[in-house]
N, C-alpha and C positions, 0 to 999 in steps of 0.2 A: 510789447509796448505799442500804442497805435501811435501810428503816423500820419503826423500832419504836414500837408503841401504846403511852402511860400506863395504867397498870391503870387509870384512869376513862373514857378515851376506848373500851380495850378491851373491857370493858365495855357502855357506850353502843351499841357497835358489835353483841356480841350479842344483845341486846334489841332493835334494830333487825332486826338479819335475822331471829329471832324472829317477829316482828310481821307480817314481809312475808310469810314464808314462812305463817304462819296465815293471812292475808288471803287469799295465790293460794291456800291450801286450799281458803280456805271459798268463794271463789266463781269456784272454774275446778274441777270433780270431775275432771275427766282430768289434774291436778297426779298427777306419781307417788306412791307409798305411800312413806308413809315407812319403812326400812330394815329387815327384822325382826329379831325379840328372839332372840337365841340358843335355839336347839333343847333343850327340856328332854328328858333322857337317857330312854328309853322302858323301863321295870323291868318284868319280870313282877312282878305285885301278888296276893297271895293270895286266891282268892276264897274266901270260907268257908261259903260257903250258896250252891253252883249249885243254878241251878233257880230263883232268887230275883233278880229283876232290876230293878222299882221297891218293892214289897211285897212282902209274905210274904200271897199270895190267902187261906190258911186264919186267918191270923188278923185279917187285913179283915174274913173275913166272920162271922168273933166277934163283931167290933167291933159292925159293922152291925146285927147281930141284939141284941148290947144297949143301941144306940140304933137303934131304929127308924125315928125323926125322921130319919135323913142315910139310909138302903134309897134313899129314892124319886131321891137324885141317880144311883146308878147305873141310873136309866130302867128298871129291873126291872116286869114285869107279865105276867099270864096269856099265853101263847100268842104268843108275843115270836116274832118273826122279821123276819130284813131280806134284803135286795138282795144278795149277794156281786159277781154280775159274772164273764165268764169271764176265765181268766189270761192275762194279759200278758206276752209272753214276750221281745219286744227292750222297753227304756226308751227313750226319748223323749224330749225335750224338748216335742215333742205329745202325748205317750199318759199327760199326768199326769191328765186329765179319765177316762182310762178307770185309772186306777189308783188313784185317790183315793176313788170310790165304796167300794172293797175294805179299804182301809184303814181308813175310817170305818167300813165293817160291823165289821172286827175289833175295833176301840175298842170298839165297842158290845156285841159280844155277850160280851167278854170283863170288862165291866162288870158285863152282867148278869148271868154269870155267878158274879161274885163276889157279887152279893147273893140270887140264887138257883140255888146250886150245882148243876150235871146232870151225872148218870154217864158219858153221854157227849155232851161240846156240840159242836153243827153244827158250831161253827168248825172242829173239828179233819179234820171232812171236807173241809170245802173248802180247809183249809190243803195238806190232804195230794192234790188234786185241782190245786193252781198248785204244787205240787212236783213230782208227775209230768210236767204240762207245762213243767217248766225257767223257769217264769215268773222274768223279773227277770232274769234270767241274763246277757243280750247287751244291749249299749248301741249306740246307733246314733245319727247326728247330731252335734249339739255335745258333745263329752266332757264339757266343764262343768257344763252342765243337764243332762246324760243321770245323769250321776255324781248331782247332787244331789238330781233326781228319784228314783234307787233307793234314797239314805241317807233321803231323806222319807218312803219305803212302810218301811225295812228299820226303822227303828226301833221304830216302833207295832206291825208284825206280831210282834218278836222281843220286844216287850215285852206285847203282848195272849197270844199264843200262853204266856208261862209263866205265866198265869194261868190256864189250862185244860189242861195239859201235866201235871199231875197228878192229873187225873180218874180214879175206879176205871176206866172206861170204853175209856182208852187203853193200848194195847198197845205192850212196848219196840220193838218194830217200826216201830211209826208214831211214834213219838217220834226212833226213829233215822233215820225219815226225811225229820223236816221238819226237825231239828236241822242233816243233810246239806246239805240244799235251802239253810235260810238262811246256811249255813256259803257256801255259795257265793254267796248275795248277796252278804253281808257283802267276801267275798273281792275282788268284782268293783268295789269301793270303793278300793280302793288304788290307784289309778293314778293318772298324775301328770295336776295341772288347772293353770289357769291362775297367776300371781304372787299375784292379789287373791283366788283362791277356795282356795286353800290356805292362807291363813291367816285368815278372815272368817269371817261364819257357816257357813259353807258347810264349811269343815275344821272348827267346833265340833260341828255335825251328825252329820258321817261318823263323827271322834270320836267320838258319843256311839253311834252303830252299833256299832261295833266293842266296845264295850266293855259296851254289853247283852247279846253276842253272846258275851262272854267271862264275865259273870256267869250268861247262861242253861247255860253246856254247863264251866262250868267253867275256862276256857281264861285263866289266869294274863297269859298276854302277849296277847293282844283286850283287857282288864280294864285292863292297864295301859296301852293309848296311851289309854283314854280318860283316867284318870290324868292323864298326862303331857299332854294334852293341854286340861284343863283349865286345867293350870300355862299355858300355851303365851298359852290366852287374855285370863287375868290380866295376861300381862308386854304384850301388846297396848294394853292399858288406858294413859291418860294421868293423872297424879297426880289428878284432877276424876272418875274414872270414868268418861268418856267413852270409846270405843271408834273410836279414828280412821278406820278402814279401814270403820265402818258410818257415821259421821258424814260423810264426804264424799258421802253421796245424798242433798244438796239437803234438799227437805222431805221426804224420807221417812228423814232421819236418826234420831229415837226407831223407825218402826216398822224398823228395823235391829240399832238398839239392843236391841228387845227379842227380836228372831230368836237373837241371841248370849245373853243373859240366859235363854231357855225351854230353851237347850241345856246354858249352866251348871248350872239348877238340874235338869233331868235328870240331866245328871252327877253333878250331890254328893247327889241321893238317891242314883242308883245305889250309889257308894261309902260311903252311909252305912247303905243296906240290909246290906251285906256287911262292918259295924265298922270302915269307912277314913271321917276327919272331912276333906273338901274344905271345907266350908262357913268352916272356922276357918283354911283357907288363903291366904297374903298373897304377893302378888308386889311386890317394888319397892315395897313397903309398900301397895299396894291389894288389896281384896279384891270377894265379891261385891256383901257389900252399898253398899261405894262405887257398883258400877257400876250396881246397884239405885236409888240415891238419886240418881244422875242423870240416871235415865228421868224416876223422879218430878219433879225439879225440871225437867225438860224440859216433860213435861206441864201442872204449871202455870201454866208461862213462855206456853205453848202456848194455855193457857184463860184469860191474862189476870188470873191469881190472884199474879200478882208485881210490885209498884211498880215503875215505871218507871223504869230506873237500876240495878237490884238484881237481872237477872237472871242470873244465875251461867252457863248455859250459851251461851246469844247465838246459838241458835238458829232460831231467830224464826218463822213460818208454816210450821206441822207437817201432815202428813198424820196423823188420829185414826183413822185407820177402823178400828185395828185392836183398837179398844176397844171395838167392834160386836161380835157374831156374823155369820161369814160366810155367805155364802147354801147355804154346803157343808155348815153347821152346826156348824163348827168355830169354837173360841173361840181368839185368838190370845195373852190372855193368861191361860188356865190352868195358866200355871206359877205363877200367884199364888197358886192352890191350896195346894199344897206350902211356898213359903217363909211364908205367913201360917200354916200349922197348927206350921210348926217356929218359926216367930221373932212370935208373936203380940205380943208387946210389945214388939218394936225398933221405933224409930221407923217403919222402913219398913213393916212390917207393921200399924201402925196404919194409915196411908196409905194401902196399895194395901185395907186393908177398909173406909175410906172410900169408896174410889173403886169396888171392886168393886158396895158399895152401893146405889153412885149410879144406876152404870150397866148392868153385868155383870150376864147370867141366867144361873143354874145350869140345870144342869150344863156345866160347860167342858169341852170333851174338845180336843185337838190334837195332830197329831201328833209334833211337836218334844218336847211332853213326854209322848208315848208312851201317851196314852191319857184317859180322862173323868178329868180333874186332882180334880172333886169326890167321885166314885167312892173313888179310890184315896186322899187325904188329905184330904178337908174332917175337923173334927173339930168343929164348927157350923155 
């Protein structure tokens, strides 16, 4: 005879498997992903300003010149020069130590050059010197880390380069030929990766490749998966803004958390550079700054700044380091940059300038958010 549940036993019964099922989350990580959110429909989205990909370089460097107090975060000084590195022409899963130097030179001079403009900047030689050599182009080894490794260089290059990309200096020539080059980065991003890296940080990243790539050169449908795939990562989210698929890595659940959060907040500048508001976008009724406030409550669950009993997310001994500067010289939370110049008095951004405060030295540059976070937005 089948049997049927009382609506209270029935009940009972989902909150129970609830429960178990959260427990083998949180402590077996090879428990599978829970099921994904329906694919948001990919729109070309109009870009209205190519050539503009997190700021508009010419009136940064208004800015900067009528406050002079914020010049010195984009590391600007007499007789500047750095390291390039020759180009790397297959990606790697090993060849990000020889790819990261380059990237970081690009942050840097694209920095400086926003607060001391040149007719023609180095970078555009050397961009145009890993374009000739096909750098980036072929992926070799794990498809997963090869892939993620090229969205880590593609976005800081496609977002340093339209800072300097309109120099008197450059010729449409060389502009059509690194636009070319990074077109075929960006290109070699599409291919299929794993269940857990296509929809993780790891697809927020590519995402936001594609979609610098579509604000730099104009390209409506690059513009919109990043778009659509901001949506993507919202519906990811759990009603707490927590981020399931980055919360099952043990203690390194927050530094996860904020690998997806530095790519959000990439994305809804980018879109707000070019008059589309991501920032005021809600999925399943969460948004970013949900997923914002429960980094923060994670961290100070993490530092002991929450009564015992009262911790909201029950993620307990966190990995911090990423609230250091890495020895790369990269800072992994200058996306804070950005949401604290735009939302200075949401809760959140009271918080993370607290915490930046505390801890954090300027200048932040990273690559997730595509370049010196303090350069491009501090606004104090």
């Amino acid at each position: 005879m089948r049997h049927t549940d009382t609506p209270s036993r029935s009940r009972g019964a989902r909150v129970a498997a609830l429960l178990c099922a959260a427990l083998l989350a949180a402590c077996n990580p090879s428990t599978p992903a829970p099921p994904p959110p329906a694919e948001p429909e990919v729109a070309a989205v109009p870009v209205r300003r190519p050539g503009v990909v997190l700021v508009d370089p010419e009136r940064r460097t208004a800015e900067l010149r009528a406050n002079r107090d914020l010049a010195w975060l984009c590391g600007a000084r007499p007789n500047w020069s750095v390291e390039f590195g020759d180009p790397v022409v297959t990606v790697r899963p090993s060849s990000d130590n020889g790819i990261e130097p380059f990237t970081l030179a690009a942050m840097t001079a694209a920095a400086n050059h926003i607060a001391r403009p040149q007719n023609r900047p180095l970078l555009i030689d050397r961009l145009l010197g890993w374009a000739s050599a096909g750098a980036l182009t072929e992926h070799g080894g794990d498809a997963t880390n090869a892939v993620y490794t090229a969205a880590r260089a593609a976005l800081p290059l496609i977002a340093s380069y339209a800072a300097v990309r309109g120099a008197p200096g450059v010729t449409d020539a060389e502009r059509a030929a690194i636009d070319a080059w990074l077109g075929r980065v960006v290109g070699r991003l599409a291919i299929a990766t794993g269940p857990i890296a296509s929809r993780n940080n790891h697809r927020l990243l590519r995402d936001s490749a594609h979609m610098a790539y579509g604000a730099l050169t104009g390209d409506a449908g690059e513009f919109g998966v990043g778009m659509a795939g901001y949506r993507r990562g919202l519906r990811e989210a759990r009603p707490d803004g927590g981020l399931p698929l980055e919360l099952g890595r043990g203690n390194r659940a927050l530094f996860y958390q904020r690998h997806a959060i530095a790519s959000l907040v990439a994305m809804a500048e980018m879109a707000a550079a070019q008059g589309h508001d991501l920032y005021g976008v809600a999925e399943n009724g969460v948004d970013l700054h949900d997923i914002v406030a429960f980094l923060l409550d994670g961290l100070d669950e993490a530092a002991g700044r929450v009564p015992a009993g009262q911790a909201r997310t029950g993620l307990g001994r966190q990995d911090l380091s990423f609230l250091e500067r890495r020895p790369t010289g990269r800072h992994y939370m200058a996306w804070a940059e950005a949401y604290v110049a735009r939302f200075p008095d949401h809760p959140n951004g009271r918080r993370l300038r607290s915490l930046l405060a505390a801890g954090a030295q300027r200048p932040l540059t990273d690559d997730y958010l595509g370049g010196n976070a303090s350069c491009l937005f501090a606004r104090s």
